[in-house]
N, C-alpha and C positions, 0 to 999 in steps of 0.2 A: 328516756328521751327528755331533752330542755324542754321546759314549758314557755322560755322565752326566746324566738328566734328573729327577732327585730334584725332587718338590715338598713343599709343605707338607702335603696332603691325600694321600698312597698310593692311598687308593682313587678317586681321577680317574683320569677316563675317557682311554683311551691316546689319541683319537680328537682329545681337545685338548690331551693332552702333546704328540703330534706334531704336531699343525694346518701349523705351519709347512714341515716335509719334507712332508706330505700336498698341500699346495698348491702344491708347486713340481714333485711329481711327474705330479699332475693337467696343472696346464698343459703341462709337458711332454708328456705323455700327446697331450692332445690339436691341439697344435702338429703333431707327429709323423705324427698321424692326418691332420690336415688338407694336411701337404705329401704325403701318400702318394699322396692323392685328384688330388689337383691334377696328381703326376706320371704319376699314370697315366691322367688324362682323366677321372675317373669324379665326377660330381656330387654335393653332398652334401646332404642334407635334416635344414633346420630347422623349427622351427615358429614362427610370424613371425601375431600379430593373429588369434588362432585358427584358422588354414589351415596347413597344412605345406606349403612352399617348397623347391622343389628350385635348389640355385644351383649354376651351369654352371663347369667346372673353372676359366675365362679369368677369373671373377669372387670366386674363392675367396679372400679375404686374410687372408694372414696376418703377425702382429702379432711381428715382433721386438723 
């Protein structure tokens, strides 16, 4: 992560100084979470077409 992120505007919001480290930790985030599920058998629930959907560990993909 830069240690310097000066902008033109000081008062912006920290939320889109960092956007970029926030979204790589997010996906991380939830990469992590989805191989936990998977290694321990446990299904995980989306919501898919206005129903929420449970999808079974053998079907769980995840995206490198």
């Amino acid at each position: 992560m830069e240690s310097d992120k000066t902008l033109a505007d000081p008062k912006q919001d920290l939320f889109v100084r960092y956007s970029d480290e926030i979204n790589k930790a997010y996906e991380r985030a939830v990469r992590e979470a989805l191989m936990m599920h998977k290694r321990a058998g446990n299904p995980i629930a989306i919501y898919r077409d206005g129903n929420v959907v449970l999808i079974p560990p053998d079907k769980i993909n995840i995206d490198e």
